[in-house]
C-alpha positions in Angstrom: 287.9 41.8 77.6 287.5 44.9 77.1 285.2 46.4 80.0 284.0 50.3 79.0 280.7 51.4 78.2 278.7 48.1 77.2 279.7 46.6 81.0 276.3 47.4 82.2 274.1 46.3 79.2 275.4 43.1 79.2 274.6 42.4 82.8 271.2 43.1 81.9 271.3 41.0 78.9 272.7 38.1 81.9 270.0 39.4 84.0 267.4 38.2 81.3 269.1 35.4 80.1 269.5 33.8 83.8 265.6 34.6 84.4 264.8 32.6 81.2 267.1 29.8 81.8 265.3 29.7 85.1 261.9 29.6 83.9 262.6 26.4 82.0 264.1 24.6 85.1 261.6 26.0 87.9 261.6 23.1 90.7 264.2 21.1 89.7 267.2 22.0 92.3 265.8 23.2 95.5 269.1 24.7 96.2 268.3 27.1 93.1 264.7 27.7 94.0 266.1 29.2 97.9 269.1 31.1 96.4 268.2 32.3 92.6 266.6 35.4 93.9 269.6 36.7 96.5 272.0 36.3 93.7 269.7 38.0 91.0 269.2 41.1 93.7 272.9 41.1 94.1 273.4 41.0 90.0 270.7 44.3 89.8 272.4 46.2 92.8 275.8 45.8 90.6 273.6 47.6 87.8 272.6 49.7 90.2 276.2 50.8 91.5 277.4 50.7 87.5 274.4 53.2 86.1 276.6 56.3 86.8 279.6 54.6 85.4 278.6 54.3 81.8 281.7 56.5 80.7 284.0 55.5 82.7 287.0 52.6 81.4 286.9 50.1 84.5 289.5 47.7 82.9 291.6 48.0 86.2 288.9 47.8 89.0 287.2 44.6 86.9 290.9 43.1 87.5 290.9 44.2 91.0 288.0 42.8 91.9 288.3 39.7 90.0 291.6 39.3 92.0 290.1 40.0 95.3 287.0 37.7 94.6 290.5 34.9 93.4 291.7 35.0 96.8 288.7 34.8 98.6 286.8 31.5 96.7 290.8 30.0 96.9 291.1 30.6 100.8 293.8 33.1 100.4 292.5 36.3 101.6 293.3 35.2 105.8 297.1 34.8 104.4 297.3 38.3 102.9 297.4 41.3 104.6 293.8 42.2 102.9 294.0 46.3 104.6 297.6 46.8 102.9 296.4 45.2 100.2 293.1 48.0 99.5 294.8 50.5 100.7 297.7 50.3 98.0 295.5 50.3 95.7 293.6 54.0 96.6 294.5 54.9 92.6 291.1 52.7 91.9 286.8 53.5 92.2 286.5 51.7 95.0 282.3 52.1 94.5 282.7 50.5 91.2 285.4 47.9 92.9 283.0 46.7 95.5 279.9 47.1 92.7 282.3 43.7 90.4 282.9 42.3 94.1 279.1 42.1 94.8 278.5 41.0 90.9 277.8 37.3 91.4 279.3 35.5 88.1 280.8 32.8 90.6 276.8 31.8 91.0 276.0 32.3 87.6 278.9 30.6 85.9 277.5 27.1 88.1 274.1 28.5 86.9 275.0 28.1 83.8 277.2 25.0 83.9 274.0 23.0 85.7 271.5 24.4 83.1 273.3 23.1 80.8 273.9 20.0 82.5 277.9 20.6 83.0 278.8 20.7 87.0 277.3 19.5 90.0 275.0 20.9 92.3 277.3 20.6 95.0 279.5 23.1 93.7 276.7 25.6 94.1 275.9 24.5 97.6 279.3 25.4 98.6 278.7 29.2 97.3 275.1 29.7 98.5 276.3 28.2 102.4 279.5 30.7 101.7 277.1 33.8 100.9 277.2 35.0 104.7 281.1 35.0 104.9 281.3 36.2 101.2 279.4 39.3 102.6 281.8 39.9 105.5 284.8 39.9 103.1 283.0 42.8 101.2 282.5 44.3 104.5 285.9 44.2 105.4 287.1 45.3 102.4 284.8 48.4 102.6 286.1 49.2 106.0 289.4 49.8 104.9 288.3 52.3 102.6 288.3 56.2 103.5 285.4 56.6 101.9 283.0 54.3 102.8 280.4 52.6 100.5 276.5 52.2 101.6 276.2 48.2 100.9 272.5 47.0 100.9 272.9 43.8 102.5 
């Protein structure tokens, strides 16, 4: 996947796409009607964060990040040494970094498995109750940085 200037656009196509998948399953999971909107603020601050990015190749913080958010949703991330870990890693845009960490495609891949009628509910239970600790990992991970990054949550 090659992630360069389009990145952005096509989370705003995803952006539209969720909301019209939504509109056609409106009050059918309560656990989508209390959560769809923090996930879809989360998915336009990550627009937000990308808009002066639109130049910029962001192949190796999209793998980063993917990584980091690997060994959070797999329970890893209390056996690593997570500061050593960022820290190493200065060589990357740690604003774009936390910008994929805040992207939520672990929601909206369930999203879209549900919709179309391919995973359980359950399994997004256990991200929205997870949302409050998913937050502190992002914190923690921007307090190892030198530079720290204004999160708006």
């Amino acid at each position: 996947m090659i992630i360069i200037l389009n990145f952005r656009d096509d989370l705003i196509n995803q952006y539209n796409d969720i909301t019209f998948k939504y509109q056609k399953i409106k009050g059918k999971y309560l656990i989508i009607e209390d959560s769809i909107d923090y996930y879809l603020i989360m998915l336009e601050v990550t627009i937000y964060y990308l808009k002066k990015y639109s130049n910029y190749n962001m192949i190796k913080e999209y793998q980063f990040s993917k990584y980091l958010k690997y060994i959070y949703f797999n329970n890893k991330y209390k056996s690593i040494d997570l500061k050593r870990l960022i820290t190493s890693n200065y060589n990357l845009n740690f604003e774009i970094v936390i910008a994929l960490l805040i992207y939520p495609d672990y929601y909206f891949d369930i999203f879209n498995k549900i919709v179309n009628g391919n995973d359980l509910i359950s399994n997004l239970n256990k991200i929205v109750l997870d949302s409050y600790k998913y937050e502190q990992y992002i914190k923690e991970i921007n307090s190892y940085l030198s530079k720290k990054i204004i999160l708006y949550f």
